[in-house]
N, C-alpha and C positions, 0 to 999 in steps of 0.2 A: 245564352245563360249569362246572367251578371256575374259581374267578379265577384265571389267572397256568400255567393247563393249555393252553391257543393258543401253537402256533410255530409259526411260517409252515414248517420247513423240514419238519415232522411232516405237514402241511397238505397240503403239494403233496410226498410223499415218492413215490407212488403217481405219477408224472409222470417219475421218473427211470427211464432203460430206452429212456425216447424225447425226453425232454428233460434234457441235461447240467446238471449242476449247477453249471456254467458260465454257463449260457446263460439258468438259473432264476433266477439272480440279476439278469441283463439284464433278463427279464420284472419282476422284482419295481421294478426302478427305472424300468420302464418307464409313461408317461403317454398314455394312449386316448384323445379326444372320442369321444361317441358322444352325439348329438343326435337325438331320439326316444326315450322310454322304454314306447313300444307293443309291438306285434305281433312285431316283428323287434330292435327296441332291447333292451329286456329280457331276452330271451334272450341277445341278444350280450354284455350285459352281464354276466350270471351266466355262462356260459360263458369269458370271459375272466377274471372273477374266480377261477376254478377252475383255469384255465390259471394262475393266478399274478401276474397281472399287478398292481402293486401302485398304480395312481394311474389317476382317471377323472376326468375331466372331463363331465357329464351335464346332458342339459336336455328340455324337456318343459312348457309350461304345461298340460296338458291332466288331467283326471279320472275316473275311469273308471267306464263305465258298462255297462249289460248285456247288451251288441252287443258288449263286449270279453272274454267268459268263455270262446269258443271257442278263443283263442287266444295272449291276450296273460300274462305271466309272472307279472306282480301281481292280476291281475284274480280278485278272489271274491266272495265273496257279504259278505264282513267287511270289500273294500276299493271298494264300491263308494262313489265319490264324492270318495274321497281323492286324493290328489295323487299323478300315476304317479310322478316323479321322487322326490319323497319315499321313495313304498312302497317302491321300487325302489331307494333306499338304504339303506334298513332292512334290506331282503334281501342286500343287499352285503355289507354290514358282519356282517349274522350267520354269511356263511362267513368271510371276514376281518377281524374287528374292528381290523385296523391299518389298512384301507385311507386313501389318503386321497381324498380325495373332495372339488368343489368342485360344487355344484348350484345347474343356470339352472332358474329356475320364468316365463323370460318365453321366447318364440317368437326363433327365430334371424332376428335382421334385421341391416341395415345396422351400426349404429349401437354393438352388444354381440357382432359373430362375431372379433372381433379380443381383446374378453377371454377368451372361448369357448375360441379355439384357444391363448392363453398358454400356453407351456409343454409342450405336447403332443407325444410324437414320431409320430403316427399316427393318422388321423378312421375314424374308421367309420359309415358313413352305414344312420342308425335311425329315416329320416322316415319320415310317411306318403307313400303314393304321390303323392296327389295336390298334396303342398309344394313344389310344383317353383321357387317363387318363394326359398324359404328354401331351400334343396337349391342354385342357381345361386349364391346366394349365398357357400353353405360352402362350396363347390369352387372359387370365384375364390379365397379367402384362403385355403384350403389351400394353392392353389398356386403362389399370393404368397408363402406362406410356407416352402416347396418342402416338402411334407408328402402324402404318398400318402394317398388315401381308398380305401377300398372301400364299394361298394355292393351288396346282395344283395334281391333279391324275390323273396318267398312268393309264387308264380304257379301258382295249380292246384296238381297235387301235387309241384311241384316248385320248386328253385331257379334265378334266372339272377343270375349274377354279373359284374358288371366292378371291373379295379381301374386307377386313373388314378394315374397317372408326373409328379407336378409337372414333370418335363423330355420330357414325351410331349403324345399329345393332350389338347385339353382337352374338359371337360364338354361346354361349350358348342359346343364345333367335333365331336365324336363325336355325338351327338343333332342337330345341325343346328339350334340354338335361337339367334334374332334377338329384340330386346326390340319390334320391331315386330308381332310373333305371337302370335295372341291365345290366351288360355289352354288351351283346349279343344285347339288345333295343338299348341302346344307338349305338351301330354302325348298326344297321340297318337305325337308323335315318339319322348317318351321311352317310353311302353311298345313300340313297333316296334322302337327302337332298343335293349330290352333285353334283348329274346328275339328275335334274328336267325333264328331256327330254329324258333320257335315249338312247342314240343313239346305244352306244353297244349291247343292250339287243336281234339284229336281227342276232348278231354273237357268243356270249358268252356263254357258256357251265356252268353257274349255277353250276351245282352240283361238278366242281372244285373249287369252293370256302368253304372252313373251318371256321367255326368261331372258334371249339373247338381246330386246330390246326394251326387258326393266320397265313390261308395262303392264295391266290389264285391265278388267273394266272397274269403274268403282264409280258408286254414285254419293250425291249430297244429303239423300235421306238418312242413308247408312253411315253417313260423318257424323251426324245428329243424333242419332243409336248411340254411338261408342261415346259423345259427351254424354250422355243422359248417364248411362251405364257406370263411366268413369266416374262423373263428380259426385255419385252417388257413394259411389267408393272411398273418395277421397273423404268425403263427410265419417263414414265410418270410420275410417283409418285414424283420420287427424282428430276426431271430437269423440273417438273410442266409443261407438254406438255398436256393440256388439264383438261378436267374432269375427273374426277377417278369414273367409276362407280360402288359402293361399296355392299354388299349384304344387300339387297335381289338380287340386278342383279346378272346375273351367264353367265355362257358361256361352249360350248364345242363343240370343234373341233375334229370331226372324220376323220381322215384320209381314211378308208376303206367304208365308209359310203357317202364320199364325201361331206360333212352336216357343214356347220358350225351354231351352234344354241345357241343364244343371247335371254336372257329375264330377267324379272321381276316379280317375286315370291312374293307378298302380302303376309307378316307375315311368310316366308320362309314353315317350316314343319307345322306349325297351317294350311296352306292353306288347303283348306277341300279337294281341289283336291291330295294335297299331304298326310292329312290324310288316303284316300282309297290309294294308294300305299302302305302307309306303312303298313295298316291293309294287304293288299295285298303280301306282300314281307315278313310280318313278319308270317305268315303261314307257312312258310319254312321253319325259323331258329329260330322262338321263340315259 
């Protein structure tokens, strides 16, 4: 590309028909956290780059390696070892080269989710599953900060998504999670509590899932799911294209299952129907 041949409005011209050129200007002043630059992060990333969105805020200490090529955005064979957050700015900036961009290369804790979220009108939640300890974290100051997150998992061949209402439920109170709860409870909660409906569970091989080794299966299709999902989301949220339906609603789209399932969870993990699952599920891994 020559120098001085990039304009943002040439860029996302292909975007007008379904986004005003009103509203593209909104996106372009518009600022994302998105903490995770793996499986699901990256993607959201690029996908909202595309969308237009003109400022990110991004983090990720982590580097990629050869468990990350099925699925993750950066991940090849010329980026193994490198720094996600990095690659993954590189790739930004080459659809956008005006972006702007502020990159965390440390883990979201106590002490740095309050520069994190400076500035930001919207989180998007791009942990790994099992960061539930940094995940609790960015959903209390999010919503200190009255700032909506959404969160999406690659689950099987499909996606399950919640988005949290700083003036609705909280994380904490939707999963049912106490800092008395040892870690293995608490993520059974939160995967019970993410897929109320469970669609995978007619394809999913259980017994590859690890808690003690923080892994289990996930694929690239189902990455692709949670962006579609997500930035559709964030289009509503940021350009106020309706009602935002905040948790206890949930949702998930199975692609293999052919399913898409939309509902409302009274008291999220309290529901007593949710409580026998998770006595149910927690038989397994607690």
């Amino acid at each position: 590309m020559e120098a001085g041949s990039w304009n943002y409005e040439e860029a996302t011209s292909r975007n007008l028909g379904l986004i005003t050129s009103e509203e593209q200007v909104r996106l372009r002043g518009a600022r994302i956290a998105i903490p995770g630059m793996g499986g699901v992060g990256g993607v959201h990333l690029m996908t909202l780059v595309r969308l237009g969105v003109g400022a990110f805020n991004i983090a990720d200490p982590d580097s990629y390696e050869v468990a990350n090529l099925n699925r993750q955005y950066g991940a090849a064979t010329t980026t193994l070892g490198r720094s996600k957050v990095r690659t993954m700015a590189e790739h930004a900036l080459g659809v956008n080269p005006e972006l702007k961009l502020r990159v965390f290369e440390e883990p979201i804790l106590a002490d740095n989710v309050e520069a994190f979220l400076e500035g930001v009108n919207l989180v998007v939640d791009g942990l790994d599953f099992f960061a539930l300890a940094a995940r609790r974290i960015l959903f209390r100051e999010a919503a200190r900060r009255g700032l909506y997150v959404i969160t999406a998992g690659p689950i099987g061949f499909s996606s399950a998504m919640l988005v949290f209402d700083p003036k609705g439920m909280s994380f904490d109170d939707y999963f049912d999670l106490r800092d008395d709860q040892d870690e293995v409870n608490q993520l059974v909660r939160f995967g019970v509590g993410l897929t109320p409906k469970a669609t995978h569970l007619q394809y999913m091989d259980l017994s590859r899932v690890s808690m003690e080794a923080r892994k289990g299966p996930s694929l690239g299709l189902a990455t692709n799911l949670c962006a579609a999902l997500v930035a559709t989301e964030v289009v509503r949220i940021l350009l106020e294209r309706g009602p935002v339906k905040a948790a206890p609603h949930y949702v998930q789209l199975d692609a293999m299952g052919c399913v898409y399932k939309r509902g409302y969870l009274p008291w999220g993990n309290r529901n007593p129907v949710q409580r026998f699952k998770l006595w149910f599920v927690g038989r397994r891994y607690i």
